[in-house]
ROBA-713089 format. One record per atom (N, C-alpha, C, O, CB): residue number from 1; residue in three letters; x, y, z. Coordinates in pm, whole numbers. Last residue first. Glycine has a CB too. Layout:
residues N
+-----+-----+--------+--------+--------+
:   k :   r :      X :      Y :      Z :
+-----+-----+--------+--------+--------+
: NUM : ala :      X :      Y :      Z :
...
+-----+-----+--------+--------+--------+
END
This chain:
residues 88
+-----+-----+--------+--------+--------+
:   k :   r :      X :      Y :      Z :
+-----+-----+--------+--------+--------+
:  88 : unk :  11651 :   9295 :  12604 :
:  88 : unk :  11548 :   9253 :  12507 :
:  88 : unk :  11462 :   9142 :  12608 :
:  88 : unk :  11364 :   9082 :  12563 :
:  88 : unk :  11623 :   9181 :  12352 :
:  87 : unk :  11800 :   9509 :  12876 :
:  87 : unk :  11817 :   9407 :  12797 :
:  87 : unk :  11675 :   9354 :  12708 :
:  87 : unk :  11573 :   9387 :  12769 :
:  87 : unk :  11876 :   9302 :  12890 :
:  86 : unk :  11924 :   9866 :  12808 :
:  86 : unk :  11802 :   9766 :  12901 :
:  86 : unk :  11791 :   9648 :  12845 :
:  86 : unk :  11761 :   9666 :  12727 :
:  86 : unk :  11644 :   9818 :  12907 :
:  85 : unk :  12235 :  10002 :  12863 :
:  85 : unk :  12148 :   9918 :  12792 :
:  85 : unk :  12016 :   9831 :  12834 :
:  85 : unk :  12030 :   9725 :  12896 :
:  85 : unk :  12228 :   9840 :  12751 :
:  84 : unk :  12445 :  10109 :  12994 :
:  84 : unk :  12328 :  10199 :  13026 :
:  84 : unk :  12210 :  10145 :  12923 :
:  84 : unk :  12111 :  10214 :  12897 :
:  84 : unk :  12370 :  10372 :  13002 :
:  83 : unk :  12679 :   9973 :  13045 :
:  83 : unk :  12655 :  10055 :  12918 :
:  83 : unk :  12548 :  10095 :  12970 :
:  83 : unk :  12606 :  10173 :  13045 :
:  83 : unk :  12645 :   9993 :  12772 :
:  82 : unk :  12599 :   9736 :  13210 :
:  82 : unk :  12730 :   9829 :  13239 :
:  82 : unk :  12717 :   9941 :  13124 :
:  82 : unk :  12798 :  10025 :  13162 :
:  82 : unk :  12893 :   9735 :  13224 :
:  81 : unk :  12442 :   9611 :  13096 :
:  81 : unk :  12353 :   9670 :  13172 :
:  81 : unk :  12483 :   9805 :  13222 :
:  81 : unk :  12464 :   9922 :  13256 :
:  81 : unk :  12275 :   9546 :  13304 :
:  80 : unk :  12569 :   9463 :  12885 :
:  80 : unk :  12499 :   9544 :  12842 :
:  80 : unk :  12437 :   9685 :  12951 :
:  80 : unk :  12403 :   9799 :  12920 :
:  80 : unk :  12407 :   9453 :  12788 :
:  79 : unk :  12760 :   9345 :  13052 :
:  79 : unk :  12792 :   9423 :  12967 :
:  79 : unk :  12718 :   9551 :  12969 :
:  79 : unk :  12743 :   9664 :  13009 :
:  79 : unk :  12787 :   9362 :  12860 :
:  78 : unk :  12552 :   9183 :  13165 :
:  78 : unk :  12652 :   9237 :  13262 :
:  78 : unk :  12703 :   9340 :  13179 :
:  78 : unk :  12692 :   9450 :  13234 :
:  78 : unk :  12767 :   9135 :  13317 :
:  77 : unk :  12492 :   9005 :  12943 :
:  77 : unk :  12387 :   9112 :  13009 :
:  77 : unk :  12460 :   9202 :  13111 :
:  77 : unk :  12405 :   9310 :  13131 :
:  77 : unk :  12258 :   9034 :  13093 :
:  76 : unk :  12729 :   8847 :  12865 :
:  76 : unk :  12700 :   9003 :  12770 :
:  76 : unk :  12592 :   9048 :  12852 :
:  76 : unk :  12587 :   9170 :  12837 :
:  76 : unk :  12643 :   8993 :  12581 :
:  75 : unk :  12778 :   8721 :  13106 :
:  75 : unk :  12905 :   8838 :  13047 :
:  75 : unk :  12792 :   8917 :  12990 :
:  75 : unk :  12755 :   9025 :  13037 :
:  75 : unk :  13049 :   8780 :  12910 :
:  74 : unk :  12504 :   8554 :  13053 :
:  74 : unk :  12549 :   8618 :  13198 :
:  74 : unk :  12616 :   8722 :  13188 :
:  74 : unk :  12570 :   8826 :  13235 :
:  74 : unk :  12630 :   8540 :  13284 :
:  73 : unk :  12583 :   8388 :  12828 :
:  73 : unk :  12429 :   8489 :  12829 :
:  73 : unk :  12454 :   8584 :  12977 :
:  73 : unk :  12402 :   8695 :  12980 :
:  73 : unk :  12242 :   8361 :  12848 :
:  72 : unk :  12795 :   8306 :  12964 :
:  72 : unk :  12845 :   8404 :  12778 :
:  72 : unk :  12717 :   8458 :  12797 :
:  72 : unk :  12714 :   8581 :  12786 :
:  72 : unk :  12874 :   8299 :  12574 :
:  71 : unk :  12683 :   8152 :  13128 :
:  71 : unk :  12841 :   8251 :  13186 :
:  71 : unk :  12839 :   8308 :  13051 :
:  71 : unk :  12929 :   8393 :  13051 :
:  71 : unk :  13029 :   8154 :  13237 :
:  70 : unk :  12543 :   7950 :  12939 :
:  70 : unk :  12471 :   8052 :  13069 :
:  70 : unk :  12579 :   8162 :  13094 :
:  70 : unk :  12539 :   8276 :  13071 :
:  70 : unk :  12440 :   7958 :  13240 :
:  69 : unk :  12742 :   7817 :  12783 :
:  69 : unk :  12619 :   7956 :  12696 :
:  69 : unk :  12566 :   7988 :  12831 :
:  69 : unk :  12534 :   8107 :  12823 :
:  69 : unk :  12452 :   7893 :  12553 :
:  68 : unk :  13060 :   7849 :  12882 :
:  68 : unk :  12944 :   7773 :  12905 :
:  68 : unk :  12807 :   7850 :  12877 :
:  68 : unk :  12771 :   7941 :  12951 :
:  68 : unk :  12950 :   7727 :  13045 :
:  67 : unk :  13342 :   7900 :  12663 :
:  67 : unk :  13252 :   7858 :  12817 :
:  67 : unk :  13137 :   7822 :  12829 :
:  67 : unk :  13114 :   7727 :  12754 :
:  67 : unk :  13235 :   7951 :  12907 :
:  66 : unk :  13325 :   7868 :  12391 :
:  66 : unk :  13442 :   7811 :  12494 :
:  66 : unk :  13405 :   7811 :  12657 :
:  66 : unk :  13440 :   7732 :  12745 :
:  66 : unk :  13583 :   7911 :  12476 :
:  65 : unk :  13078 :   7898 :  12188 :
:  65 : unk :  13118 :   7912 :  12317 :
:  65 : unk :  13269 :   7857 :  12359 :
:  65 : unk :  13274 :   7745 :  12308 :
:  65 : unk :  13015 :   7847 :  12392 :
:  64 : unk :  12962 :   7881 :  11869 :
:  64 : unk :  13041 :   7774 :  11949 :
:  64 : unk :  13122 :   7877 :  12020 :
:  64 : unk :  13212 :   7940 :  11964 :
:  64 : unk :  13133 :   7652 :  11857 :
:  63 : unk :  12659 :   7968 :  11861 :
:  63 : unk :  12755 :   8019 :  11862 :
:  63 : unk :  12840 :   7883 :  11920 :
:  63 : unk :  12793 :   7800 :  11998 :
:  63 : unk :  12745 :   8153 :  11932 :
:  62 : unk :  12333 :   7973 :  11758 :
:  62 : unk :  12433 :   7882 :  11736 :
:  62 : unk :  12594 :   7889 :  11783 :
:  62 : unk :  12661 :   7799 :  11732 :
:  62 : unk :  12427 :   7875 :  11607 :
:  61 : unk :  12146 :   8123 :  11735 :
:  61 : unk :  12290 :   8185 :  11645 :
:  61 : unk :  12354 :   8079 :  11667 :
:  61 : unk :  12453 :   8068 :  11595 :
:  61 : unk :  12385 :   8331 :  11694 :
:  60 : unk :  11969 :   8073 :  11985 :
:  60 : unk :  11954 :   8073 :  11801 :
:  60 : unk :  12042 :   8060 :  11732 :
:  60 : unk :  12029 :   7973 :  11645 :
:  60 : unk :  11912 :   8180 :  11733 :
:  59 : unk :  12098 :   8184 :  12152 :
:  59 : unk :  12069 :   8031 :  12184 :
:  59 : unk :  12060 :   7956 :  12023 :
:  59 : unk :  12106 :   7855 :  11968 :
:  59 : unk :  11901 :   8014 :  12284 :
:  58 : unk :  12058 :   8442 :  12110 :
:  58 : unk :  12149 :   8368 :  12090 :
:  58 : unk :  12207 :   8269 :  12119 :
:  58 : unk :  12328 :   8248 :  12119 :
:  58 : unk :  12193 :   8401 :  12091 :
:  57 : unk :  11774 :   8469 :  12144 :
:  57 : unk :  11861 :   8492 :  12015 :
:  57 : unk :  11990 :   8423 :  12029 :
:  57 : unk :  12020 :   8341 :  11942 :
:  57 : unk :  11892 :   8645 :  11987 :
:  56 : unk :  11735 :   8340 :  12405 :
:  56 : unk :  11685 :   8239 :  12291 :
:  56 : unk :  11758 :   8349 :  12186 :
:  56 : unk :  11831 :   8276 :  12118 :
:  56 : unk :  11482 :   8203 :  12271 :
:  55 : unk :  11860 :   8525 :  12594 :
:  55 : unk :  11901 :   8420 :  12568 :
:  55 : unk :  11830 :   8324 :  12450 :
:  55 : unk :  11897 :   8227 :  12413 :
:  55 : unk :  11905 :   8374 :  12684 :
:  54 : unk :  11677 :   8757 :  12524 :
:  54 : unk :  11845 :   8765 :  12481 :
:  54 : unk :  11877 :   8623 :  12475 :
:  54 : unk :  11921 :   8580 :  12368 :
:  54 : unk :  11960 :   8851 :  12601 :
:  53 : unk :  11397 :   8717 :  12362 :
:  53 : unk :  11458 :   8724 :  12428 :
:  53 : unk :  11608 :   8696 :  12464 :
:  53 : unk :  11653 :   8591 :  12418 :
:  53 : unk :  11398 :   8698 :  12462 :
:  52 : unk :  11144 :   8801 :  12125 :
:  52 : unk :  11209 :   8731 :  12143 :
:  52 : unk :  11327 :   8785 :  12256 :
:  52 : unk :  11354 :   8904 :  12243 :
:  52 : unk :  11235 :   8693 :  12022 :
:  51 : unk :  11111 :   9070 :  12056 :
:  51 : unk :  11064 :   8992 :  12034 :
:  51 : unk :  11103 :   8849 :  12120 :
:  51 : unk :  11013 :   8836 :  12203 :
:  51 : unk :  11075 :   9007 :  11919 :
:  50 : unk :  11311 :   9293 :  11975 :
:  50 : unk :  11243 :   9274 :  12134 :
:  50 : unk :  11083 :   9163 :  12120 :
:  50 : unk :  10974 :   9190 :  12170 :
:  50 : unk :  11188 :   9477 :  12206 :
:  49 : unk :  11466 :   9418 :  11810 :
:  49 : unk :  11279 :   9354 :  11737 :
:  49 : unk :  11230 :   9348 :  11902 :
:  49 : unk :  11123 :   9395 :  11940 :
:  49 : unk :  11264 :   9121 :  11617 :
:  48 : unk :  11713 :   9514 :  11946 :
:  48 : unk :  11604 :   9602 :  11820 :
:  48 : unk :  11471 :   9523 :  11820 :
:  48 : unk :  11367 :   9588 :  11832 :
:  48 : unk :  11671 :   9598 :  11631 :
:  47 : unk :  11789 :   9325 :  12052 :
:  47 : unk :  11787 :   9439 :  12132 :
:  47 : unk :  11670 :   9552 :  12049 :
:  47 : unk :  11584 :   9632 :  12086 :
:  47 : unk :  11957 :   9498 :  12146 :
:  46 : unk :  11842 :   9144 :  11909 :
:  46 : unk :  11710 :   9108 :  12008 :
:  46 : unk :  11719 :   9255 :  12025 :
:  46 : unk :  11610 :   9305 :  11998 :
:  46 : unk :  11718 :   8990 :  12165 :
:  45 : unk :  11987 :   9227 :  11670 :
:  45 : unk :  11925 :   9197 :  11659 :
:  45 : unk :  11801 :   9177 :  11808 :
:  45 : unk :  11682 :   9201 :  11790 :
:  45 : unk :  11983 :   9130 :  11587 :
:  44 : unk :  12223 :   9249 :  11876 :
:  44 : unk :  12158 :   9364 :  11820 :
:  44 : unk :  12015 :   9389 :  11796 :
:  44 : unk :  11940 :   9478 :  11837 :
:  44 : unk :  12207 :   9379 :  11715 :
:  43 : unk :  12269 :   9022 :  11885 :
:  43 : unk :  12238 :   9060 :  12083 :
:  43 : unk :  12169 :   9201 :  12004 :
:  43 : unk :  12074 :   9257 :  12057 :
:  43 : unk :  12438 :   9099 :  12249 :
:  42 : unk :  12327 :   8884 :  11619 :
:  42 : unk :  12255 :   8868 :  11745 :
:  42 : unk :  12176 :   8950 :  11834 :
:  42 : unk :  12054 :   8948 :  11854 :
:  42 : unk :  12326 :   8837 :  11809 :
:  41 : unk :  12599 :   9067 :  11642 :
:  41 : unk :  12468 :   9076 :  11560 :
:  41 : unk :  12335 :   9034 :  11581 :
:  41 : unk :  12239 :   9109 :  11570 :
:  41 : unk :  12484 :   9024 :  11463 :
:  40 : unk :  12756 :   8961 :  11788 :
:  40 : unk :  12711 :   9105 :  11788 :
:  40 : unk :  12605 :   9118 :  11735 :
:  40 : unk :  12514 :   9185 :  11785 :
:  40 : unk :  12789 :   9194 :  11731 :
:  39 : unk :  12778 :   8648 :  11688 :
:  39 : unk :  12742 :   8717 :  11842 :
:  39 : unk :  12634 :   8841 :  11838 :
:  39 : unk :  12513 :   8847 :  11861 :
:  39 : unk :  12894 :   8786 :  11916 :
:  38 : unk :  12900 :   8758 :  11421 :
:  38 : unk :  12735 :   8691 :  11442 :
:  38 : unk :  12706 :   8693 :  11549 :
:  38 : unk :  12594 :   8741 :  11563 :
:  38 : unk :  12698 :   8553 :  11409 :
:  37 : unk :  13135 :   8791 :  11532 :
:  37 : unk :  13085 :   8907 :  11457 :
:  37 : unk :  12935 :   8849 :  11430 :
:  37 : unk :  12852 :   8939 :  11420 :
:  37 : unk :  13181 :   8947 :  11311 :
:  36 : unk :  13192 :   8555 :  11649 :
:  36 : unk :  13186 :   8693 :  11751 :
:  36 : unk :  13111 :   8758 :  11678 :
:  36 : unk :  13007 :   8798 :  11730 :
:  36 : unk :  13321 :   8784 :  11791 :
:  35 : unk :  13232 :   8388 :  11473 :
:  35 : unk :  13080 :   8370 :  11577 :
:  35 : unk :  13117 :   8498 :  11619 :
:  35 : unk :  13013 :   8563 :  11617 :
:  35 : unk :  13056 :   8231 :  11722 :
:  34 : unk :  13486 :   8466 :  11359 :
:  34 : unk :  13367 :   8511 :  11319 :
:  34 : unk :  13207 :   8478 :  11409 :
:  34 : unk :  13101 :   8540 :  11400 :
:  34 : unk :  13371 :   8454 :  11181 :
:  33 : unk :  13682 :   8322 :  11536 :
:  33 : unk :  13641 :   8452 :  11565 :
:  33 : unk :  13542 :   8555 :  11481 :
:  33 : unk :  13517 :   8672 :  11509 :
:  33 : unk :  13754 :   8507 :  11575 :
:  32 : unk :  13590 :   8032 :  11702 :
:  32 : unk :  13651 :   8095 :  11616 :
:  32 : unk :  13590 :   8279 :  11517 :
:  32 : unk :  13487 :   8316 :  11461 :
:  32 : unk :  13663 :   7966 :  11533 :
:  31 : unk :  13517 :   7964 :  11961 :
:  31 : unk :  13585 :   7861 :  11877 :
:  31 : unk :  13658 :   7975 :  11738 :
:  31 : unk :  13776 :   7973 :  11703 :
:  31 : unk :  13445 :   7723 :  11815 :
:  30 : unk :  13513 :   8267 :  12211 :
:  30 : unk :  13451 :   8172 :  12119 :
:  30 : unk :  13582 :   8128 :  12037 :
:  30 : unk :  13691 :   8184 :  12027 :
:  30 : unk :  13323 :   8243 :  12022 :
:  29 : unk :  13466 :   8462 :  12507 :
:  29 : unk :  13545 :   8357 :  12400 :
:  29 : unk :  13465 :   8273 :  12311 :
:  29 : unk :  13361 :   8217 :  12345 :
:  29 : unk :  13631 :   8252 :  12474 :
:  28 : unk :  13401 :   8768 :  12503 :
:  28 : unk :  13327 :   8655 :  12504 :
:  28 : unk :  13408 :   8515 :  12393 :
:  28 : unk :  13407 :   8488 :  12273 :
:  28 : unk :  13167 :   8713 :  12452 :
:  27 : unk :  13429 :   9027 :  12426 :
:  27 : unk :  13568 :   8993 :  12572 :
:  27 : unk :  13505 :   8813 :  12553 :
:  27 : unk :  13584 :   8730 :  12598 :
:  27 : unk :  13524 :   9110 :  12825 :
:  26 : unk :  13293 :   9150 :  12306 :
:  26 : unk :  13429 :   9146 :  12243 :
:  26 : unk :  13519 :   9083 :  12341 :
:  26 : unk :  13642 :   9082 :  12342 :
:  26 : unk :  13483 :   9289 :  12203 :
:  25 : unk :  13040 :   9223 :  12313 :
:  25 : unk :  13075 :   9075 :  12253 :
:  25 : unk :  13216 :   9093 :  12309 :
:  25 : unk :  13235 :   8998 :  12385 :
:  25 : unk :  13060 :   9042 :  12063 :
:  24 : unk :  13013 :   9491 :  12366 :
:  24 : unk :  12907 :   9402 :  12498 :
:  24 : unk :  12975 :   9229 :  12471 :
:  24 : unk :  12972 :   9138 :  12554 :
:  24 : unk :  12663 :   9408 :  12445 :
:  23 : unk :  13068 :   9582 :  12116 :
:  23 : unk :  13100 :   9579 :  12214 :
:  23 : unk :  13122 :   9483 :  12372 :
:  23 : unk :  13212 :   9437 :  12443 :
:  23 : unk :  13054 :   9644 :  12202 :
:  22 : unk :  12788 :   9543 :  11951 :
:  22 : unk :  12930 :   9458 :  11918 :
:  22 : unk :  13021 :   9443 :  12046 :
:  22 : unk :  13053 :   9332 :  12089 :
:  22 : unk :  13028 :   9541 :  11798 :
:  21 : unk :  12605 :   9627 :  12155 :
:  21 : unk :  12622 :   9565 :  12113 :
:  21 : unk :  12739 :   9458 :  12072 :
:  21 : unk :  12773 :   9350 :  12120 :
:  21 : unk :  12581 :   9613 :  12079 :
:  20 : unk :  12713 :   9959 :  12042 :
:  20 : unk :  12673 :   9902 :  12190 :
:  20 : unk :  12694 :   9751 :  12204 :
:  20 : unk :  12798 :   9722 :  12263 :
:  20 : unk :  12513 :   9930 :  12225 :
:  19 : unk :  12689 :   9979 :  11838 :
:  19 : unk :  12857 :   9970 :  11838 :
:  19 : unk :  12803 :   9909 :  11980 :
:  19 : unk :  12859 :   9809 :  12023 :
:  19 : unk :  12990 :  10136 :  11822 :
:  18 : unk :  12407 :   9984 :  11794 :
:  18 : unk :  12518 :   9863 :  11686 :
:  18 : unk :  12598 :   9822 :  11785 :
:  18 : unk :  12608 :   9708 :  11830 :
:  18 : unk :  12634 :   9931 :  11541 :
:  17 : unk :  12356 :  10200 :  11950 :
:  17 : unk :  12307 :  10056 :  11981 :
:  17 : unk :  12404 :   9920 :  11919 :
:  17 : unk :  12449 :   9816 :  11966 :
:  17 : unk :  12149 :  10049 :  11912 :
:  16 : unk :  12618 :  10443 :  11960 :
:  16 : unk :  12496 :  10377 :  11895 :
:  16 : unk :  12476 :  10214 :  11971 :
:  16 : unk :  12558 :  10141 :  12026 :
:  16 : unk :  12528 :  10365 :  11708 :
:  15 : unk :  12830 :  10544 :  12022 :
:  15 : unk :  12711 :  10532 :  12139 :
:  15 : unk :  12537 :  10455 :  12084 :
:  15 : unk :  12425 :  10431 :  12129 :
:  15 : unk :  12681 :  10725 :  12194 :
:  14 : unk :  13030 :  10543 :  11896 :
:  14 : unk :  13031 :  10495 :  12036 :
:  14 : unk :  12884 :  10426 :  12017 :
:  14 : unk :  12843 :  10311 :  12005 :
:  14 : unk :  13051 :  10624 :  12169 :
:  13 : unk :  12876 :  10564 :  11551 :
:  13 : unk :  12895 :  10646 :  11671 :
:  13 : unk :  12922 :  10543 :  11794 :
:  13 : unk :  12840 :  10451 :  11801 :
:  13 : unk :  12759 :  10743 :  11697 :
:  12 : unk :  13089 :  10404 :  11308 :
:  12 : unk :  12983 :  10442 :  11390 :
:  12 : unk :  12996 :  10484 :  11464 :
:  12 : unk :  13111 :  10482 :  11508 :
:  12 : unk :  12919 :  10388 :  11425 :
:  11 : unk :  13328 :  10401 :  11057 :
:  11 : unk :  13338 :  10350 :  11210 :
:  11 : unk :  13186 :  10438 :  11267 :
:  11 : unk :  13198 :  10560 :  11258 :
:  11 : unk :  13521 :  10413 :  11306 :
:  10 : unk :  13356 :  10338 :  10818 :
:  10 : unk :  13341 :  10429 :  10857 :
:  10 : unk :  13280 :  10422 :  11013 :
:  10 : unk :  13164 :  10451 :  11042 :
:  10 : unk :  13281 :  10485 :  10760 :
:   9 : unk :  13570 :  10202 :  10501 :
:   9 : unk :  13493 :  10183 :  10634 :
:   9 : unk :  13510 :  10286 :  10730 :
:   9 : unk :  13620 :  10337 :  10751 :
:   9 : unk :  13532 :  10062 :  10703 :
:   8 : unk :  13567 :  10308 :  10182 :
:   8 : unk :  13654 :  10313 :  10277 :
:   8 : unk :  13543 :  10251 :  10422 :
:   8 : unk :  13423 :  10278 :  10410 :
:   8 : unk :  13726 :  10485 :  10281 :
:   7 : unk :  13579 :  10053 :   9924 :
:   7 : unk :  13531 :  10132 :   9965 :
:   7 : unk :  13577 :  10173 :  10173 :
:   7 : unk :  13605 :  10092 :  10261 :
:   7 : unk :  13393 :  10085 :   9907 :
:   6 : unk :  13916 :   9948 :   9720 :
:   6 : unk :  13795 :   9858 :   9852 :
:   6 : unk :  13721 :   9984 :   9874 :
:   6 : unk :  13800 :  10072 :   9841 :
:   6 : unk :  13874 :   9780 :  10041 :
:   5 : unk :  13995 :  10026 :   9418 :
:   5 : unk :  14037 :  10046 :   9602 :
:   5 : unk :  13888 :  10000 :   9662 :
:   5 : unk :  13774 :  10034 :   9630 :
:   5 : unk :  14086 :  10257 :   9668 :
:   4 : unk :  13982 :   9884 :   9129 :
:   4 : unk :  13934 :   9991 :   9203 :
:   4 : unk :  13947 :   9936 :   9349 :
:   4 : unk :  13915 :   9822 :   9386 :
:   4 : unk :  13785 :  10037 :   9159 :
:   3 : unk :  14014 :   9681 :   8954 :
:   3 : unk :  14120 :   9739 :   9011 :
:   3 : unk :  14069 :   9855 :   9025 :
:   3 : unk :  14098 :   9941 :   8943 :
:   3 : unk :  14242 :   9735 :   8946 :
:   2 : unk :  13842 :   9390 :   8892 :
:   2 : unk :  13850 :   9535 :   8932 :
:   2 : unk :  13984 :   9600 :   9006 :
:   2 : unk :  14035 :   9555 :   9109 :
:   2 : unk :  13736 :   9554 :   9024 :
:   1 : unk :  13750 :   9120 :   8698 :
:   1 : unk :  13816 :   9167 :   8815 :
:   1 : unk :  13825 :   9319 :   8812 :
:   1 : unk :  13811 :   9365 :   8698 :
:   1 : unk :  13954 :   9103 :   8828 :
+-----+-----+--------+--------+--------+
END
């Protein structure tokens, strides 16, 4: 075990794609509140390889929704496009 202090966390720019991203998640209900932080990651993920398309990444991820995965793929492109984001 270690008794050395946690390393400190260093919050990213606004304006980066990441924080873009995480963002674009944070209003999107879900079962429990780590899918959010795999959400973000997700929508990052398409947004970077652009391979593949917003709704199959996170059709992928599996997310347990509280609404309905079309109205959660609907919120975050609404998001994204509200940010000045071009979608994957």
């Amino acid at each position: 075990m270690t008794t050395k202090a946690p390393a400190k966390v260093v919050a990213g720019e606004l304006t980066s794609l990441e924080s873009i991203a995480y963002q674009s998640v944070a209003g999107i209900p879900v079962a429990d509140p780590r899918d959010r932080d795999r959400l973000g990651y997700c929508v990052w993920h398409a947004l970077t390889n652009k391979r593949e398309g917003l709704d199959v990444a996170i059709g992928a991820s599996r997310i347990r929704f509280t609404i309905g995965f079309d109205d959660a793929v609907g919120r975050i492109r609404g998001e994204l496009k509200a940010r000045g984001v071009a979608e994957a």
